[in-house]
C-alpha positions as CSV (number, residue, x, y, z in Angstrom):
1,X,12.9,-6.9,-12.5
2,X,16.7,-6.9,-11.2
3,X,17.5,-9.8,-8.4
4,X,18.7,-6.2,-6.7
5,X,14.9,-5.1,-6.9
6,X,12.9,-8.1,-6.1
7,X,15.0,-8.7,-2.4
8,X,13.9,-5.6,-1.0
9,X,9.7,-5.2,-1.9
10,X,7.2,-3.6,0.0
11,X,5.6,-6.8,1.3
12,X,4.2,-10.2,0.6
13,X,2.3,-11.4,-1.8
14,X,0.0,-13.8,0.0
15,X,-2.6,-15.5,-2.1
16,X,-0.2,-18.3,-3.3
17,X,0.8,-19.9,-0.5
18,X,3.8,-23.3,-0.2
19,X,5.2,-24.9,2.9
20,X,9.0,-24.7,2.2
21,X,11.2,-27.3,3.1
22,X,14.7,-25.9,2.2
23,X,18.2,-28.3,2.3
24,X,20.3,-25.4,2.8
25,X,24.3,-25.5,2.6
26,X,25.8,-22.1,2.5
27,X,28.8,-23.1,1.8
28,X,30.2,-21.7,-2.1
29,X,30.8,-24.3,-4.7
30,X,28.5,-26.7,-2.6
31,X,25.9,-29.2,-4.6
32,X,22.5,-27.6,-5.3
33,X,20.0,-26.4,-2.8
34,X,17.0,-28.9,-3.2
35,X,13.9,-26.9,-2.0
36,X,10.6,-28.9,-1.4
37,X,7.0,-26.9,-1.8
38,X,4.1,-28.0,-1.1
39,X,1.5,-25.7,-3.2
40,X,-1.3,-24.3,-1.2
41,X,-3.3,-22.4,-3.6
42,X,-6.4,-19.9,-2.9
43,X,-6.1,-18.9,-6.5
44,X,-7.1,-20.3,-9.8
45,X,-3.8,-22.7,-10.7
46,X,-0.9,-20.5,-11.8
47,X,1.9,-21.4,-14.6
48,X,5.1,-23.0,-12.2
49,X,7.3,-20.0,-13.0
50,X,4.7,-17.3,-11.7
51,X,4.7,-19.9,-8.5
52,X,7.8,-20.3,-8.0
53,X,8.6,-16.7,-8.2
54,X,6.3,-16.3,-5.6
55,X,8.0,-18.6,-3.3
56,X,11.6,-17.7,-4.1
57,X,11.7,-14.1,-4.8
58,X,15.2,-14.1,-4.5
59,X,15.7,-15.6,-7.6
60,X,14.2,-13.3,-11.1
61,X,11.8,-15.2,-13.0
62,X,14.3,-15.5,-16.2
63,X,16.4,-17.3,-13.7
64,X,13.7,-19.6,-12.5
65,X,12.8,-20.3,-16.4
66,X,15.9,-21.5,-17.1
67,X,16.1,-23.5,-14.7
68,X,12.9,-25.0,-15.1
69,X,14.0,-25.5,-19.0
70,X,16.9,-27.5,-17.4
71,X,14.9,-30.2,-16.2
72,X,15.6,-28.5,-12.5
73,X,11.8,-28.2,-11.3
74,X,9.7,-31.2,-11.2
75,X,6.0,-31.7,-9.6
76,X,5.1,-34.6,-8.0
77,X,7.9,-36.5,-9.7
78,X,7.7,-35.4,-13.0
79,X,9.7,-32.9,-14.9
80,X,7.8,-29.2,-15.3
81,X,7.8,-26.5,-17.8
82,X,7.5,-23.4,-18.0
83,X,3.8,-23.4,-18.5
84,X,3.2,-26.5,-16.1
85,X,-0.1,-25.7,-14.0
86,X,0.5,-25.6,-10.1
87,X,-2.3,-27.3,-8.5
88,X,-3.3,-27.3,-4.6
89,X,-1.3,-29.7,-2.9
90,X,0.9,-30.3,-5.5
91,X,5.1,-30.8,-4.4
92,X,7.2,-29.0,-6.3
93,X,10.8,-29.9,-5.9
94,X,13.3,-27.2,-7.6
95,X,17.1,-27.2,-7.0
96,X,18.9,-24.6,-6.7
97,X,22.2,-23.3,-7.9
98,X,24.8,-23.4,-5.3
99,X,25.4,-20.2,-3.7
100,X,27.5,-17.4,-5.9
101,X,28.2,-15.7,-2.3
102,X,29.3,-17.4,1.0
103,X,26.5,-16.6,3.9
104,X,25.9,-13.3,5.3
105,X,28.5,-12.3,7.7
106,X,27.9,-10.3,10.9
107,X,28.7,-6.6,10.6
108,X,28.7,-3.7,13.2
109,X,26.3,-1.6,11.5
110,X,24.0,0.6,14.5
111,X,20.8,-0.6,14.6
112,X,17.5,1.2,16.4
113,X,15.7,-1.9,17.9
114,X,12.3,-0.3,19.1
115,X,11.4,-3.9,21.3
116,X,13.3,-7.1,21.7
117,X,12.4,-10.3,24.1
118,X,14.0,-14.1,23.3
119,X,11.8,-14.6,21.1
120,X,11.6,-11.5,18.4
121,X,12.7,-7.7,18.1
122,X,11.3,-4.9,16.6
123,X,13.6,-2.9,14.3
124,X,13.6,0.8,13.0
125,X,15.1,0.4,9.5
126,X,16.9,3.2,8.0
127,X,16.2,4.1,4.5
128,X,18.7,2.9,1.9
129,X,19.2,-0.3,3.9
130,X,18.3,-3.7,2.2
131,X,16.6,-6.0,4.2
132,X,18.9,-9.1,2.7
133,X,21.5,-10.1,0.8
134,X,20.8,-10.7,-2.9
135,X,22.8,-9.9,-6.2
136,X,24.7,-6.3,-6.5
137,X,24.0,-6.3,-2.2
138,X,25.9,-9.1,-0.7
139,X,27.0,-6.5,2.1
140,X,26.0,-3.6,4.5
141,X,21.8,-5.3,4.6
142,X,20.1,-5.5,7.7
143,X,20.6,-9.0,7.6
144,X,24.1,-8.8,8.4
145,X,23.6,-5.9,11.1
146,X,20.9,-8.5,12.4
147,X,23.8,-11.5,12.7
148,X,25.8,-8.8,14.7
149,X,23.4,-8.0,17.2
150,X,21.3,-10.7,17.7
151,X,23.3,-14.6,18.6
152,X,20.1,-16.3,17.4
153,X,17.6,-15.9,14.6
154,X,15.2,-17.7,12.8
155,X,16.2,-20.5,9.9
156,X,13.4,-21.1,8.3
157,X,14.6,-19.0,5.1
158,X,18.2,-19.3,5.1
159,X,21.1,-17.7,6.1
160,X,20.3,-15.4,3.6
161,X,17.3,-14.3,4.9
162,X,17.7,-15.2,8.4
163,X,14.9,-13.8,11.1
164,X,13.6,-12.3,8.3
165,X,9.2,-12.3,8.3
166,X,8.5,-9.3,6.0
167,X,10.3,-7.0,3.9
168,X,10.5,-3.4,3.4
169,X,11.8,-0.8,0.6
170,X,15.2,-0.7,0.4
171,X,14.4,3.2,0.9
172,X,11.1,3.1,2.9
173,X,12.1,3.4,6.5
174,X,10.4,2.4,10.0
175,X,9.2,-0.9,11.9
176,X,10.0,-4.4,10.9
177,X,9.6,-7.2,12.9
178,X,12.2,-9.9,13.4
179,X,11.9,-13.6,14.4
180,X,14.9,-15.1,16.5
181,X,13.4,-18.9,16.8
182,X,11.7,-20.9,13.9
183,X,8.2,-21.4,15.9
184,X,7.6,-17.4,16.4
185,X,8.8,-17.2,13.0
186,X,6.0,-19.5,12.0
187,X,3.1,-18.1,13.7
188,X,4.1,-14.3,13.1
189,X,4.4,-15.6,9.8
190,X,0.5,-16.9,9.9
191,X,-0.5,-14.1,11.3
192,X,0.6,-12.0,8.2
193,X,-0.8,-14.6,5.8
194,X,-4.3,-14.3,7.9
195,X,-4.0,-10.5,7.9
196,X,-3.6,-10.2,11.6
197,X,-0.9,-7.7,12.1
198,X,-2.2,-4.0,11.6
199,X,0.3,-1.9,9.3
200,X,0.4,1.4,9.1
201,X,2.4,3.7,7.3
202,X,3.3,7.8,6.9
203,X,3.6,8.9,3.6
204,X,4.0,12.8,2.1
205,X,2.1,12.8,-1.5
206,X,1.7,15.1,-4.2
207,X,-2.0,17.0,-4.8
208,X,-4.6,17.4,-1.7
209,X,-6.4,14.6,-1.6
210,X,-10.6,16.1,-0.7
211,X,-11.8,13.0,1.6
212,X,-10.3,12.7,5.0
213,X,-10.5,9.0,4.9
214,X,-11.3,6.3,1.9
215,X,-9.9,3.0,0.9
216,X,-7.9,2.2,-2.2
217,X,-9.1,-1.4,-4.0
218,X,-7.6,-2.1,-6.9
219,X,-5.6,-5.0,-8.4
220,X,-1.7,-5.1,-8.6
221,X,0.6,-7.0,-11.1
222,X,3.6,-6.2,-13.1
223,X,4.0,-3.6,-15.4
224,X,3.8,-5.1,-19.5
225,X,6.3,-2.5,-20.2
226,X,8.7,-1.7,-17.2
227,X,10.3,-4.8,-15.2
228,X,10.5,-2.3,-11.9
229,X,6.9,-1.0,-12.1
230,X,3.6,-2.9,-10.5
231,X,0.7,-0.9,-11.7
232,X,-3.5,-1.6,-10.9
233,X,-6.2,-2.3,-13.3
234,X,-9.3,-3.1,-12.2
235,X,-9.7,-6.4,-14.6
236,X,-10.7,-10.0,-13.0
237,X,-7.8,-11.9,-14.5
238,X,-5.1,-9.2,-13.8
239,X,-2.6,-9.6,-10.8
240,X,-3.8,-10.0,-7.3
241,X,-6.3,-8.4,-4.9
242,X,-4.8,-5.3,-3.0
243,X,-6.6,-3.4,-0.3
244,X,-5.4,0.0,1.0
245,X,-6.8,2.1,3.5
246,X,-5.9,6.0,4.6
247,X,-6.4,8.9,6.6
248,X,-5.8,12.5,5.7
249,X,-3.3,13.9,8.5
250,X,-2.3,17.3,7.2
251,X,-2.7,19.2,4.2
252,X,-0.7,21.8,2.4
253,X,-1.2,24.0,-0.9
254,X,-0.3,21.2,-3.3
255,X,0.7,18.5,-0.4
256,X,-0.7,16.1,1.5
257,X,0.2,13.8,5.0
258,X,-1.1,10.8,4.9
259,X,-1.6,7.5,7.2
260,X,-2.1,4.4,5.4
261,X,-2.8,0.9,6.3
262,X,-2.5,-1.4,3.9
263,X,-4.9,-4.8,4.4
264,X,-3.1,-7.2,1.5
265,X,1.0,-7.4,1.1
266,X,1.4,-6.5,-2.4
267,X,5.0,-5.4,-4.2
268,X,4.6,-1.6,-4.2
269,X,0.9,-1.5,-2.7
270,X,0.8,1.9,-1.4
271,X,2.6,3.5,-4.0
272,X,0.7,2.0,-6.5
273,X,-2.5,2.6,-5.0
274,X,-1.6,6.3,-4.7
275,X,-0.5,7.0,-7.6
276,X,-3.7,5.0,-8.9
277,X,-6.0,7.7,-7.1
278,X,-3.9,10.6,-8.2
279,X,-1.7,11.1,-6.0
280,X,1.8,10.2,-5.7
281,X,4.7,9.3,-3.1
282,X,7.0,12.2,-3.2
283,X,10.7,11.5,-4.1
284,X,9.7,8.2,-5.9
285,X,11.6,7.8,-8.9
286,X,10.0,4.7,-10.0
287,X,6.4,6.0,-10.0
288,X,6.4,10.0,-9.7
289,X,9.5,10.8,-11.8
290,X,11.4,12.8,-9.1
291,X,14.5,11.9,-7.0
292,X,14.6,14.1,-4.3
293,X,12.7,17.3,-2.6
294,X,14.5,20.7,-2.7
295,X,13.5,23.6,-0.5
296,X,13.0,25.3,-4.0
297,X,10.6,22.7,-5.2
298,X,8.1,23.9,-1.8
299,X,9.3,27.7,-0.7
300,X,10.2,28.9,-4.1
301,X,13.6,29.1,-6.3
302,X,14.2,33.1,-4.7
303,X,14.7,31.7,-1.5
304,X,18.2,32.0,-0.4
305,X,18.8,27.6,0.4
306,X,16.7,27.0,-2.2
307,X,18.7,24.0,-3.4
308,X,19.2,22.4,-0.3
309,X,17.6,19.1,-0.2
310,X,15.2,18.0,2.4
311,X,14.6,14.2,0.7
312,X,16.3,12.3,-1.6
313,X,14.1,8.9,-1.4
314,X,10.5,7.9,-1.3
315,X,8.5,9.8,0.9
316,X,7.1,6.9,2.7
317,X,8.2,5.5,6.4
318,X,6.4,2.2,8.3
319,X,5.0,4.2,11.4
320,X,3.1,1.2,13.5
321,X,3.3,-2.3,13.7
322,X,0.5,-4.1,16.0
323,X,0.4,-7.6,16.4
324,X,-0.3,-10.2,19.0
325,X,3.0,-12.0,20.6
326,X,2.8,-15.1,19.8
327,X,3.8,-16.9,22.8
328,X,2.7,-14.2,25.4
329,X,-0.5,-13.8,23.9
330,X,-0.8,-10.2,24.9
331,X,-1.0,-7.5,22.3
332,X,2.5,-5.6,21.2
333,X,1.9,-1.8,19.4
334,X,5.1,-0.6,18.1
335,X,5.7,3.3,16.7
336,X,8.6,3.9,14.8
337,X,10.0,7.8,14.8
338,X,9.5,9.2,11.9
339,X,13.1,9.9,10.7
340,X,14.3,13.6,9.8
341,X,14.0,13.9,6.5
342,X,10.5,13.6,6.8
343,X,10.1,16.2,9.5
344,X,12.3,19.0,7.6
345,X,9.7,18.3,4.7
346,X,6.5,18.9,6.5
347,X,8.1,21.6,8.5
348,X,8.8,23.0,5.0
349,X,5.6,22.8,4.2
350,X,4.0,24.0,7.1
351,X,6.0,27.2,6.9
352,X,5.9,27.5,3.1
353,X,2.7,25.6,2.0
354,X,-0.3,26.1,5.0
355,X,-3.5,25.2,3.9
356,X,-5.8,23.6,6.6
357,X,-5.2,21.4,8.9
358,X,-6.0,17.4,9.7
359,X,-7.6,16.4,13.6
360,X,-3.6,16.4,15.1
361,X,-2.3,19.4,13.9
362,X,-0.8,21.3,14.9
363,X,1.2,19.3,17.2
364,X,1.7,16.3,14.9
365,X,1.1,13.2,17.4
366,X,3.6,11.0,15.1
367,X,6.6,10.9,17.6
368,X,9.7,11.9,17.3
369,X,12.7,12.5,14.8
370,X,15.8,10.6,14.4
């Protein structure tokens, strides 16, 4: 997996766990960054360079290796390996390399902020945005539109991932929520880890799916075979727990719209766990094999715009965030509109591709277009 890949996943994993202590200096050609973690496992004890990745997914696990080789990782003291076992409580101390890029610089890129108070925001993100800086993307993120809108954020991760508490796609739209102080960061932060904010997503797939509501459990680790792939098994030993449910919202002839909420933070979840059942995201190259959505591809090549295209990305937008504020202790729901490319799609296939019809239709209650 590319640094390029890794900055922008679909969410967290949680089940290994650090306090991070970072000595940051932005500044190019400055000493090393020495970052203190102290492990807090709710796993069996993982190799260092699995950890660490974990912790620091801005850096690829090759790099992390070599570094570790280098002497640059130790635990409690003493110099690790590779294959050094992380145990809970352990501090890891790992320095690294100074930064290749000076710190994200404020850039007046429009932004759709769907709630903001002092303390956090609420932003729609457009599709082929990443969330922050990282290698091959050291401009035009939503980090730097963040620095131009917003005079404070949060430092706990960096400048390079500053008031940043989840991640999205870099081409899955919708609602991600932004810390601008360090303590909100914290405790929206623990609310994630505790599985206290409700997700939910919008997603077009291929195939009808028959139930109008199930859940996807399935483990999720990283492909053997393809560096930008997660994939499921349903073995003890492989990956991480992953939890997905969904609701059926429309179908077509060959289509479906559906809501998902995802209960764990796993790289890819919801793709992956589609796919596992069946059924993919449409316009995912990684996992269905296809780039974009043609009018042909629904209404038929003999239609006169039959090559215009109504998506070119994954099919897949962050609809609702719910979560309670953390210092006004009162409950925020946030809906992002669901952006236009994914309305000329399932207009398409509501004019081209009817089948029956989910408990909204056919007035779609899932807002507006953008």
């Amino acid at each position: 997996m590319t640094d390029s890949e890794i900055s922008d996943l679909d969410g967290l994993d949680d089940l290994l766990d650090g306090d991070v202590v970072e000595n940051s200096d932005t500044t190019v050609g400055a000493e090393p960054i020495e970052t203190t973690v102290v492990a807090k496992l709710r796993t069996d004890s993982p190799r260092v360079d699995l950890f660490l990745h974990g912790q620091l997914p801005e850096q690829s696990r090759s790099t992390l290796q070599r570094l570790i080789e280098s002497g640059s990782v130790t635990i409690n003291g003493k110099v690790a390996k590779c294959s050094t076992k992380v145990r809970h409580d352990d501090v890891i101390v790992y320095r690294k390399p100074p930064p290749s890029h000076p710190a994200p610089v404020p850039e007046e890129i429009p932004l759709e902020i769907l709630y903001q108070d002092e303390y956090l925001a609420v932003i729609n993100k457009p599709y082929n945005m990443v969330v922050h800086p990282a290698k091959g993307h050291w401009s035009g993120t939503l980090v730097n539109a963040l620095r131009f809108h917003f005079p404070h954020l949060s430092g706990i991760n960096g400048d390079y991932r500053a008031g940043i508490v989840h991640r999205l796609d870099r081409d899955t739209s919708g609602a991600i929520l932004i810390a601008k102080e360090e303590r909100t960061h914290k405790d929206l932060s623990m609310a994630f880890e505790k599985r206290k904010v409700f997700k939910e997503y919008i997603t077009i797939v291929g195939g009808i799916l028959d139930r109008d509501s199930d859940y996807v459990e399935a483990r999720i680790g990283m492909h053997p075979h393809d560096r930008l792939k997660m994939m499921t098994s349903m073995r003890e030993d492989f990956g991480k727990d992953a939890l997905s449910y969904y609701e059926v919202e429309e179908r077509y002839q060959g289509y479906t719209l559906v809501r998902v909420q995802p209960r764990t933070g796993r790289t890819h979840q919801i793709r992956v766990h589609l796919g596992h059942i069946g059924h993919h995201v449409l316009a995912d190259k990684n996992y269905s094999g296809r780039d974009k959505i043609t009018l042909g591809d629904i209404a038929g090549y003999e239609e006169p715009e039959a090559d215009t295209v109504l998506i070119f990305r994954q099919a897949l937008h962050a609809y609702r965030l719910r979560f309670t504020h953390p210092r006004r202790d009162e409950v925020i729901s946030i809906e992002a509109p669901i952006p236009n490319d994914m309305l000329q799609t399932m207009a398409a296939l509501r004019k081209y591709r009817p089948y029956r019809q989910g408990p909204f239709a056919p007035g779609l209650t899932l807002g507006n277009g953008r």
